[in-house]
N, C-alpha and C positions, 0 to 999 in steps of 0.2 A: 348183586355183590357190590354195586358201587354204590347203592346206597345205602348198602352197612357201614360203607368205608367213610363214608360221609358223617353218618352219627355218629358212629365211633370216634371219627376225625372229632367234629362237635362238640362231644360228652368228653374227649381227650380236652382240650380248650377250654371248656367249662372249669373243669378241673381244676386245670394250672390256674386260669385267670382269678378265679376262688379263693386259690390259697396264696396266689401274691396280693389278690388284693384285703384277704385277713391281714399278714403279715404287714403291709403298709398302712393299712387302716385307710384305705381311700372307698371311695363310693362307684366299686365295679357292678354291683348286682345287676343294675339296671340294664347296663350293656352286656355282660356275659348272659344275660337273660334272652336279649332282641338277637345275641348272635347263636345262640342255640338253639333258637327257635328256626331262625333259618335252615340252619344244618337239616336241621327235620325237618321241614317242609319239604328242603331239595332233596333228602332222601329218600321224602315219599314218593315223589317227583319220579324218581329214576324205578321204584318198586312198580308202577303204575305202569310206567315204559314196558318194563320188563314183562312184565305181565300180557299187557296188549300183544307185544313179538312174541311170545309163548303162546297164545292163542290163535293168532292167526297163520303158526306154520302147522300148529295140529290144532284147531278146531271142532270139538262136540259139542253138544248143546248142554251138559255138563258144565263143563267148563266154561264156556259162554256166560252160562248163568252165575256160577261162583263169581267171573272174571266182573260184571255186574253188579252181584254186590261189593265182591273188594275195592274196585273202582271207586264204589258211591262212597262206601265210609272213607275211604283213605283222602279222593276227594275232602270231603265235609272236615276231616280234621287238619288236612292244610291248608281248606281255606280259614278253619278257625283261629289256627296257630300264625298264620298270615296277617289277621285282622287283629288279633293281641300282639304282634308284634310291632302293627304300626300306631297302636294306640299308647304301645308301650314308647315307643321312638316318640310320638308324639307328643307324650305329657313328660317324657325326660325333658326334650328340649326348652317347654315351656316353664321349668323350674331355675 
């Protein structure tokens, strides 16, 4: 749950920053973009948690096994959205 609340929170920010920065005509994308990406990341972050404390108070080899692959993918897309985020940070600054 807290990591809904977190994208949501995220994809809420996204939003706003969006349409203030249409309305001003400034150059938000870049940052609305590095900061949303976090939000998901740290969302998956907490999905991840959750999951583990869900498995290890009830435990089958079912679930074990699901709990393994959701791991690995959710893993592999925060660390992707991780690594575009700082490539993104990093070639804003350099402009």
């Amino acid at each position: 749950m807290v990591g809904s609340i977190i994208i949501i929170y995220g994809g809420i920010r996204a939003t706003v920053n969006t349409i203030i920065g249409e309305v001003k005509r400034t150059n938000y994308y870049a940052n609305t973009r590095i900061d949303f990406t976090r939000k998901i990341a740290l969302g998956l972050e907490f999905f991840i948690a959750g999951d583990l404390i869900k498995t290890i108070i009830t435990p089958t080899f079912n679930e074990v096994v699901v709990l393994v692959i959701i791991v690995s993918i959710r893993t592999i897309i925060g660390f992707t959205l991780s690594k575009e985020s700082q490539e993104l940070e990093e070639s804003t600054w350099k402009k």
